[in-house]
TINUVO-624921 format. One record per residue (C-alpha): z, x, y. Coordinates in steps of 0.2 Angstrom, whole numbers, plus 5000, padded with zeros to 4 digits. Layout:
<pts>
<pt pz="Z" px="X" py="Y"/>
...
</pts>
This chain:
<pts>
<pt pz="4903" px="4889" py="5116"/>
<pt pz="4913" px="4907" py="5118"/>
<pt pz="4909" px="4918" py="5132"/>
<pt pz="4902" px="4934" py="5127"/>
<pt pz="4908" px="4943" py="5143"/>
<pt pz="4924" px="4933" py="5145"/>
<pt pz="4943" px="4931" py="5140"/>
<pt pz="4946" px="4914" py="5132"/>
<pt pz="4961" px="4907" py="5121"/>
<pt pz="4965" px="4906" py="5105"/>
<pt pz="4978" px="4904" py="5091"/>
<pt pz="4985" px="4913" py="5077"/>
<pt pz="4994" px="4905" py="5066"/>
<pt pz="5006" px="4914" py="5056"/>
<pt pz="5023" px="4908" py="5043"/>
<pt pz="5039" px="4901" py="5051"/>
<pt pz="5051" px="4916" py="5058"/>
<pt pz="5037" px="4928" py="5060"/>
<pt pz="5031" px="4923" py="5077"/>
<pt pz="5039" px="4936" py="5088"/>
<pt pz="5033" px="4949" py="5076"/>
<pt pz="5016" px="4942" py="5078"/>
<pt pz="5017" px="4940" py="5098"/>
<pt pz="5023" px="4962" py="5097"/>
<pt pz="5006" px="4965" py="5087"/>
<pt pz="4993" px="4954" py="5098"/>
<pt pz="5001" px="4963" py="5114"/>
<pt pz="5001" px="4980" py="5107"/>
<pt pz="4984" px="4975" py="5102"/>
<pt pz="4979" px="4970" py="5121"/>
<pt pz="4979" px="4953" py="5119"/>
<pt pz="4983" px="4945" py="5137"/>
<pt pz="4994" px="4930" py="5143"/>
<pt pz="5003" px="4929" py="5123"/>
<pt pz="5013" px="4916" py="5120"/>
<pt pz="5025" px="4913" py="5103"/>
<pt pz="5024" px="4895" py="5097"/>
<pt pz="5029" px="4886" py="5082"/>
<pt pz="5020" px="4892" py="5068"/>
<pt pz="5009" px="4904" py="5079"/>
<pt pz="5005" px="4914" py="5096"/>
<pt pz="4995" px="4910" py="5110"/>
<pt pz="4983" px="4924" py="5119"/>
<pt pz="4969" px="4926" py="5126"/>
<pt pz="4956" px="4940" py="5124"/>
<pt pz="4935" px="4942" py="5123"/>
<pt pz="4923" px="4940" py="5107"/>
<pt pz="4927" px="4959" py="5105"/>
<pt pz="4944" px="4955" py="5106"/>
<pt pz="4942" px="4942" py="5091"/>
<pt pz="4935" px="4952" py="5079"/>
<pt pz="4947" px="4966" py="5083"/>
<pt pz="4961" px="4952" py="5080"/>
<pt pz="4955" px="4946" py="5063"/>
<pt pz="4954" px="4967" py="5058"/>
<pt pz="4971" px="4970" py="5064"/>
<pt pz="4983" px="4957" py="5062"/>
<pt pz="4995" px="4960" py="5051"/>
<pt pz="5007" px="4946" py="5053"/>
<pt pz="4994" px="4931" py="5056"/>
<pt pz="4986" px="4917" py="5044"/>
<pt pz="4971" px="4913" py="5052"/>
<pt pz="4965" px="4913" py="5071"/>
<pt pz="4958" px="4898" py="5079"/>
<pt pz="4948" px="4896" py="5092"/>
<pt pz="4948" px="4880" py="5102"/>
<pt pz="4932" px="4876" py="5111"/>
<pt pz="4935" px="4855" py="5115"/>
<pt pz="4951" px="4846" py="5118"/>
<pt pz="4953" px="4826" py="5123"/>
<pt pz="4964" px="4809" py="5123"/>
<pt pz="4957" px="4799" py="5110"/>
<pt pz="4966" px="4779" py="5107"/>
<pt pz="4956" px="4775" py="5089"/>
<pt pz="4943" px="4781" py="5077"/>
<pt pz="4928" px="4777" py="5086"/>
<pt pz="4933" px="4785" py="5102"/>
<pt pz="4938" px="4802" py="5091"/>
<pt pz="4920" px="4799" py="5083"/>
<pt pz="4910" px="4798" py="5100"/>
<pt pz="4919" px="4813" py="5106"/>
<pt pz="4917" px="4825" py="5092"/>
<pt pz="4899" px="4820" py="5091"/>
<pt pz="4895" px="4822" py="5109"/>
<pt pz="4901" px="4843" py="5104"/>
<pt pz="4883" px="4853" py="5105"/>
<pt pz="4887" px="4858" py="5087"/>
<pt pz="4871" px="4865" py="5086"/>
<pt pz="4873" px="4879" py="5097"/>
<pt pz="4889" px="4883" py="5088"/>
<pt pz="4880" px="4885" py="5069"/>
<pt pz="4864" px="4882" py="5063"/>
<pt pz="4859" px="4866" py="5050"/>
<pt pz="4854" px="4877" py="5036"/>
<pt pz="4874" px="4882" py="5035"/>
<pt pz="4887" px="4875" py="5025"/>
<pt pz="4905" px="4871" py="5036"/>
<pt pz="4922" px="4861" py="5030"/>
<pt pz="4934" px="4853" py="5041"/>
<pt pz="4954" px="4856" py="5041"/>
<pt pz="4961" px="4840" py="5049"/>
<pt pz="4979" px="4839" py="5053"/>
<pt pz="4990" px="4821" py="5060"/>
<pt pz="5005" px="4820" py="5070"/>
<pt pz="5001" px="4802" py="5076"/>
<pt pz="5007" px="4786" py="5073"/>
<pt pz="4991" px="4780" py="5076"/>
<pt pz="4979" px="4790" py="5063"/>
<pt pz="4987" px="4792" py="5049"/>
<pt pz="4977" px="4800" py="5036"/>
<pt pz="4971" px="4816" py="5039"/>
<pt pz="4958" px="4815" py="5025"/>
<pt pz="4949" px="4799" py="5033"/>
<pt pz="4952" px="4808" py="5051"/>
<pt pz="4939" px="4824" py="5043"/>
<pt pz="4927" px="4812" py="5037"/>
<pt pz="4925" px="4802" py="5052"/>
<pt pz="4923" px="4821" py="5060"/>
<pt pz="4911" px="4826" py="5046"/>
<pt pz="4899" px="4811" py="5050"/>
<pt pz="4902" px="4813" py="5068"/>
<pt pz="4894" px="4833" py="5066"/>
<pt pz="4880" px="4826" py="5053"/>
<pt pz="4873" px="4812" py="5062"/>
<pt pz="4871" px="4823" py="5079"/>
<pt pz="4863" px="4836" py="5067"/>
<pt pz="4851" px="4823" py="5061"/>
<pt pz="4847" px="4816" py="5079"/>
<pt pz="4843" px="4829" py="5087"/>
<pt pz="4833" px="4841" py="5073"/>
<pt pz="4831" px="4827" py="5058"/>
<pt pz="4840" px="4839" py="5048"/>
<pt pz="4861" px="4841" py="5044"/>
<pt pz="4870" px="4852" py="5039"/>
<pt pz="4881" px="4851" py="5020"/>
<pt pz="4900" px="4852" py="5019"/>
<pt pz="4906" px="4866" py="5005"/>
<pt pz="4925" px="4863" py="5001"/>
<pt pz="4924" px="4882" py="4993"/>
<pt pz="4917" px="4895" py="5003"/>
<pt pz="4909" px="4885" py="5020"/>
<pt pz="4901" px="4895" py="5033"/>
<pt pz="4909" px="4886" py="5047"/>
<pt pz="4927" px="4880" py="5047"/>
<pt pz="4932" px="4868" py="5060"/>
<pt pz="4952" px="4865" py="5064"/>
<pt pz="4957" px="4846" py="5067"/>
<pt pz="4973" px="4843" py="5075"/>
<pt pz="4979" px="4829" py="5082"/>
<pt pz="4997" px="4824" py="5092"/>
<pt pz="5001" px="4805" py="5096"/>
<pt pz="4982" px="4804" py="5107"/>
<pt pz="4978" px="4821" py="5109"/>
<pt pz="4962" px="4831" py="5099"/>
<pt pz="4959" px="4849" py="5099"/>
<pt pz="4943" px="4853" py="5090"/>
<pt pz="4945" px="4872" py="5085"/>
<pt pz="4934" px="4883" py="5076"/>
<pt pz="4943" px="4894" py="5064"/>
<pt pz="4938" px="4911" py="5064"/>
<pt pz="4944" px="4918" py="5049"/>
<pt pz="4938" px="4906" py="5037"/>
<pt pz="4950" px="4910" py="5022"/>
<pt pz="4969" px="4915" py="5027"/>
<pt pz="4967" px="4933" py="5031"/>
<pt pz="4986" px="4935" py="5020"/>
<pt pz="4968" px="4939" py="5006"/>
<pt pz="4967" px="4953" py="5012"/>
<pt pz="4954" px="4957" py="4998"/>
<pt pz="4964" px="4972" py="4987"/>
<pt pz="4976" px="4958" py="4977"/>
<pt pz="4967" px="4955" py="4962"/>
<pt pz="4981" px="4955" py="4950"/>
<pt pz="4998" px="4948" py="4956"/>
<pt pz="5015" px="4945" py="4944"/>
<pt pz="5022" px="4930" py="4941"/>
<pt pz="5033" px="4927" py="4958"/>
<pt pz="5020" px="4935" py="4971"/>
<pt pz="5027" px="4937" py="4990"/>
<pt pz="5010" px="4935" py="5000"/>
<pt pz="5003" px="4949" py="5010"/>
<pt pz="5006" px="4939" py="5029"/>
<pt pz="5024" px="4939" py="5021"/>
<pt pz="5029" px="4957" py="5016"/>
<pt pz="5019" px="4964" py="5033"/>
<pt pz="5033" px="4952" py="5041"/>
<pt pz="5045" px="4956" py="5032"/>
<pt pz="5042" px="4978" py="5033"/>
<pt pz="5041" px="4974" py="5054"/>
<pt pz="5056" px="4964" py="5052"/>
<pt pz="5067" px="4980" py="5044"/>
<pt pz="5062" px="4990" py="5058"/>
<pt pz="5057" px="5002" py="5046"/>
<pt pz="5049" px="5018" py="5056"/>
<pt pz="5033" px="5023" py="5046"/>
<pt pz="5039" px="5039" py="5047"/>
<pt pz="5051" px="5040" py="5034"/>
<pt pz="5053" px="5035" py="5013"/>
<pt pz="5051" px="5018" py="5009"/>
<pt pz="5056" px="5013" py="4990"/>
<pt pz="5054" px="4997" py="4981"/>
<pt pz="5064" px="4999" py="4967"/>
<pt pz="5057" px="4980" py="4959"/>
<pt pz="5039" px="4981" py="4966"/>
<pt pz="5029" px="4970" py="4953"/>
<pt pz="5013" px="4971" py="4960"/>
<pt pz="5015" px="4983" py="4974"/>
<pt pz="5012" px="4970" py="4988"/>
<pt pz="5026" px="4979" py="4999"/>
<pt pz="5022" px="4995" py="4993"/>
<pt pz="5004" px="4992" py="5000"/>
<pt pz="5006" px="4983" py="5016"/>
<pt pz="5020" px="5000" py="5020"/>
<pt pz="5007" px="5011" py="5018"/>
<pt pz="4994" px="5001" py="5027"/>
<pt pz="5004" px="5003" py="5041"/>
<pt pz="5010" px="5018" py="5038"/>
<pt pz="4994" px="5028" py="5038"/>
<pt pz="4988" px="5014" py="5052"/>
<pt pz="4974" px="5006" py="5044"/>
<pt pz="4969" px="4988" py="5047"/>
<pt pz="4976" px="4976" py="5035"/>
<pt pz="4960" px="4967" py="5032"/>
<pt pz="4947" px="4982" py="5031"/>
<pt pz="4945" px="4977" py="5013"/>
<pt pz="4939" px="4958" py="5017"/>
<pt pz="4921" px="4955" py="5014"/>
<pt pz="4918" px="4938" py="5026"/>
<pt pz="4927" px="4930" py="5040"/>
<pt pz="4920" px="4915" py="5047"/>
<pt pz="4914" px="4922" py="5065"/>
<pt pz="4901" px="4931" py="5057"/>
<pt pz="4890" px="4914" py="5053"/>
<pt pz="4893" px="4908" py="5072"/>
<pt pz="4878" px="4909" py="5082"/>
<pt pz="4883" px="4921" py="5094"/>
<pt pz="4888" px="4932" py="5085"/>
<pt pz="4887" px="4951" py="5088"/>
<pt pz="4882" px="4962" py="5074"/>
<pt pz="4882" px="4977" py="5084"/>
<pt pz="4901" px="4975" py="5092"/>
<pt pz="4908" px="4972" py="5075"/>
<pt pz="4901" px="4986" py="5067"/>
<pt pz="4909" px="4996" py="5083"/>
<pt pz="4924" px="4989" py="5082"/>
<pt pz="4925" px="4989" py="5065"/>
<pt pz="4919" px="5007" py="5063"/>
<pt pz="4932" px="5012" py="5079"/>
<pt pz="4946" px="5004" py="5068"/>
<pt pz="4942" px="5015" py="5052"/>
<pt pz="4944" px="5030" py="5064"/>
<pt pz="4963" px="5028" py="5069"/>
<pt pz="4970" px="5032" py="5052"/>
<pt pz="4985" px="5045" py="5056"/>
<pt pz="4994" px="5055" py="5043"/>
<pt pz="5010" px="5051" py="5036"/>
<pt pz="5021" px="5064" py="5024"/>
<pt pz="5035" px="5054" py="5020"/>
<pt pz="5034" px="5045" py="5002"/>
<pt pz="5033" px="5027" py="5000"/>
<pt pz="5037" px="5024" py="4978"/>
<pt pz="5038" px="5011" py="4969"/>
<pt pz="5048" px="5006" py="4950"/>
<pt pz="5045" px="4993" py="4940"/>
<pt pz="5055" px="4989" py="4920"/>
<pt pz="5038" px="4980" py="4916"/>
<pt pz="5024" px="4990" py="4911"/>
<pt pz="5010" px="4978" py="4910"/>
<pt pz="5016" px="4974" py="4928"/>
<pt pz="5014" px="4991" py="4932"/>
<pt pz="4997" px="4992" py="4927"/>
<pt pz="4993" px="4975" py="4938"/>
<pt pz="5004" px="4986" py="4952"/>
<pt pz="4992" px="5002" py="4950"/>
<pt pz="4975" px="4991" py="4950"/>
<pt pz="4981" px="4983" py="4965"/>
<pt pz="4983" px="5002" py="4974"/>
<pt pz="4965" px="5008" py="4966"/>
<pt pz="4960" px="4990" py="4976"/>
<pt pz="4966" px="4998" py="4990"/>
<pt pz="4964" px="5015" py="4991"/>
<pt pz="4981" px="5019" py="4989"/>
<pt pz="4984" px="5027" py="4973"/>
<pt pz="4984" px="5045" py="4978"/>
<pt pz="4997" px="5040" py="4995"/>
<pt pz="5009" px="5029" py="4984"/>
<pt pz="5018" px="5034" py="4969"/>
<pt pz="5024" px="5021" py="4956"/>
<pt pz="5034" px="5025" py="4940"/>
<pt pz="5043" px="5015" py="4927"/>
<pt pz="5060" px="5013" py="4928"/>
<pt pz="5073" px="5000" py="4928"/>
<pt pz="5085" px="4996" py="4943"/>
<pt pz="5097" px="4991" py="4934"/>
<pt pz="5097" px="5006" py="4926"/>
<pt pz="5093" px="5018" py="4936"/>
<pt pz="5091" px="5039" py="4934"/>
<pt pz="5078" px="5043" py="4945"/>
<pt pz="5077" px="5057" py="4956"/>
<pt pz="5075" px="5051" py="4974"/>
<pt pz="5074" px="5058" py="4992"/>
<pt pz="5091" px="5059" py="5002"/>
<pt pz="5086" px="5047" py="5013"/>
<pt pz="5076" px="5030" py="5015"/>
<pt pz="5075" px="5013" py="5017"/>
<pt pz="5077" px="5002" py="5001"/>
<pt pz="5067" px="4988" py="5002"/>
<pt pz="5065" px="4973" py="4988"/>
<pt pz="5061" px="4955" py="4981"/>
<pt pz="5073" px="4952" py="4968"/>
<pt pz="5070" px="4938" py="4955"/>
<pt pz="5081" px="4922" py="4964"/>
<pt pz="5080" px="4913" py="4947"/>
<pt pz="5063" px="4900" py="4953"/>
<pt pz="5047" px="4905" py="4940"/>
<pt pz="5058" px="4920" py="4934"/>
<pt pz="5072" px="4916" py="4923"/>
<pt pz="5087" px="4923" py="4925"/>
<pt pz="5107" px="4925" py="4926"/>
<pt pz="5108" px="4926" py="4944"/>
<pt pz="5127" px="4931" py="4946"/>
<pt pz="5125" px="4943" py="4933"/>
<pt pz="5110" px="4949" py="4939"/>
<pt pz="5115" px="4953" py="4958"/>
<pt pz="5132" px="4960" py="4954"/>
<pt pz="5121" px="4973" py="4945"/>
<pt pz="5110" px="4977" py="4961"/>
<pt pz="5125" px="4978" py="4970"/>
<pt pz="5134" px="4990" py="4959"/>
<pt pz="5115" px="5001" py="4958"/>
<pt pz="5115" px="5002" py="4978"/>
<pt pz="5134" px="5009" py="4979"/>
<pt pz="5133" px="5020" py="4963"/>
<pt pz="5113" px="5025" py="4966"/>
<pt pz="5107" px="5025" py="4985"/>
<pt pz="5121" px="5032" py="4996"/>
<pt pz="5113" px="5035" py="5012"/>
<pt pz="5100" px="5023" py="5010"/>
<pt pz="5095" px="5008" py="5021"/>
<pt pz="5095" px="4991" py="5009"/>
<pt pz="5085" px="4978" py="5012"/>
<pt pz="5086" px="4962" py="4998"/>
<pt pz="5073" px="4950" py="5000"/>
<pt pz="5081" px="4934" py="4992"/>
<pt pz="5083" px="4912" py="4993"/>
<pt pz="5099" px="4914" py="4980"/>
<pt pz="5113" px="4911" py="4990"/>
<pt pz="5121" px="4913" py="4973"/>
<pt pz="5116" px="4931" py="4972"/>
<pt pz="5120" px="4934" py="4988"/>
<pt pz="5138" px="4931" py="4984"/>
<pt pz="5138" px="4942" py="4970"/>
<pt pz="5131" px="4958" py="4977"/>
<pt pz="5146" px="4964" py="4982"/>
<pt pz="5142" px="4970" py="5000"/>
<pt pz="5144" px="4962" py="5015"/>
<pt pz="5124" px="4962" py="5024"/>
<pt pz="5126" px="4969" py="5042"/>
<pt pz="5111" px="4958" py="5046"/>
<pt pz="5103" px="4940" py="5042"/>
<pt pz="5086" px="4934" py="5045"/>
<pt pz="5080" px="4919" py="5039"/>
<pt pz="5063" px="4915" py="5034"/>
<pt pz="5051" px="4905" py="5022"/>
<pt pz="5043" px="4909" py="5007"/>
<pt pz="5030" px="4893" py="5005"/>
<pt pz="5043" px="4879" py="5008"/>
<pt pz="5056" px="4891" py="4999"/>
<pt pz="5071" px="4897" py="5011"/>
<pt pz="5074" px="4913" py="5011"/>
<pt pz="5086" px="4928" py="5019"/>
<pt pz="5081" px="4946" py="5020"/>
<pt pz="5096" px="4955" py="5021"/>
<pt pz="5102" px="4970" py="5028"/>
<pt pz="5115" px="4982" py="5019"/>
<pt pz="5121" px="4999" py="5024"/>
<pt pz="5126" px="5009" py="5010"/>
<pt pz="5138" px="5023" py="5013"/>
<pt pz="5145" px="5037" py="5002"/>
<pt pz="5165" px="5038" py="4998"/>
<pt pz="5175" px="5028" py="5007"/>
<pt pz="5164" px="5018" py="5018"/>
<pt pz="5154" px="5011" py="5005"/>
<pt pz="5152" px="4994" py="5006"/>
<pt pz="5157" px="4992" py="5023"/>
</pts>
């Protein structure tokens, strides 16, 4: 099991495209020896370190923690090896845990069988050695275990986060085409917006990027809000250096004077939006008004960054052409001066703007592809440019 005093790897797992966002966090964090891989970063760091990683991270899913790995050639071999694991100085029998398996392997197939052969492995070496096992909770387990196996090769992983840490715990209302929290942190990192200046989301549903860009604004940790991460069931874990670590994190909050406001045409989405913000603490530092883009006559700040999930015609009906010629024609007539950035996977409406994007990233929104787009918007005759 984990070294109190000592750095050990781990994983954290994060969506396609935002691996060298989360690689710039775990360093600026301290992480050591970090790594970008598919779907996730590799580092190294002590327990303190951990908890500090699952408070913190802005950009990562979950972090995993590997404690065995081994060549296995059928199901009995996997079995004998995952059994000879001392689960039992990992958590105790009276707790409840749940397996994530996932195959890449001609040979084991089926990633449901593959958790149950792991499952009976951790309950018969419970039983052994105590007479007493431990009970699987698909729900809210106490323990997660991460399965994954390549061609022959097992890691066995303990995942420290239990649910994804993108709930972050201040979401309890969303509108109907939510981007997740893991997402919009990415995606602010990606615009290389300051956190010094205005930030505007002129269609901000239910203030998901409104909130994560004041989270980092203000420089408070993404998952202050969460009430349970898995580590805090492991056997060693320390009380005591949490609540330090978490107390030492609640003290770097910094002050911000710029504005960070949001519109939305939907009232009863604006409600959801101001819930979320009182979830969050954040009603007094962001400002949210009614007001449609389309038609928009607010009064705004000279400068800012523009920064916004249009509907892209998937759950939210809409005529897309008609609809992104209309943004493009707010951005020139409305937001001179201003820094666009369109968060789309309508390759339809991104015809239809109007503007040429000065820069295209791709990323995913579940399996969705997607492009957050970059447009400069200049007064006079540069407009458009």
């Amino acid at each position: 099991m984990l070294l109190n005093n000592k750095d050990f790897p781990m994983l954290a797992k994060t969506l396609p495209g935002l691996e060298e966002v989360l690689s710039r966090e775990i360093k600026l964090l301290g992480g050591t020896e970090v790594e970008a891989v598919k779907r996730g970063v590799r580092f190294k760091g002590d327990l303190g370190f951990l908890y500090k990683s699952n408070l913190w991270l802005r950009t990562a899913l979950r972090i995993l923690v590997p404690i065995s790995q081994f060549k296995v050639r059928n199901e009995n071999e996997l079995y004998k090896k995952v059994k000879a694991i001392a689960w039992e100085d990992i958590f105790r029998h009276s707790q409840t845990f749940l397996i994530d398996a996932t195959v890449f392997s001609e040979k084991f197939t089926n990633s449901l069988f593959i958790a149950q052969k792991c499952k009976d492995a951790i309950v018969d070496r419970f039983r052994e050695k105590s007479g007493l096992r431990p009970s699987v909770h698909t729900r809210e387990p106490d323990i997660r275990i991460n399965i994954h196996i390549s061609r022959e090769n097992v890691i066995i992983s303990l995942d420290s986060s239990g649910e994804s840490l993108h709930k972050r715990g201040y979401r309890s209302r969303v509108d109907r085409a939510p981007i997740g929290e893991v997402l919009a942190a990415g995606i602010i990192s990606l615009t290389g917006w300051d956190k010094k200046t205005n930030l505007i989301d002129p269609m901000c549903g239910s203030g998901t990027f409104l909130i994560e860009a004041a989270l980092m604004a203000y420089n408070i940790p993404p998952n202050v809000f969460r009430k349970n991460f898995c580590f805090r069931h492991w056997k060693n874990y320390d009380q005591d250096l949490f609540t330090l670590i978490f107390d030492k994190a609640l003290e770097k909050e910094e002050a911000f004077s710029a504005k960070i406001i949001g519109y939305d045409k939907d009232e009863a989405v604006m409600r959801k939006a101001r819930k979320n913000l009182r979830n969050a603490l954040m009603q007094e530092q962001i400002e949210i008004n009614q007001a449609d883009f389309l038609n928009f006559d607010q009064d705004l700040p000279a400068t800012g960054t523009l920064l916004f999930n249009p509907p892209y015609g998937i759950k939210i009906e809409a005529n897309i052409p008609q609809l992104y010629q209309s943004i493009g024609n707010t951005l020139k007539r409305q937001f001179p001066g201003y820094t666009a950035w369109i968060f789309t996977s309508s390759q339809e409406g991104i015809k239809n703007i109007g503007l040429k994007p000065s820069k295209k990233i791709k990323l995913y929104n579940g399996k969705l592809e997607c492009w957050l787009l970059r447009y400069d918007l200049y007064s006079g005759s540069r407009k458009g440019t």
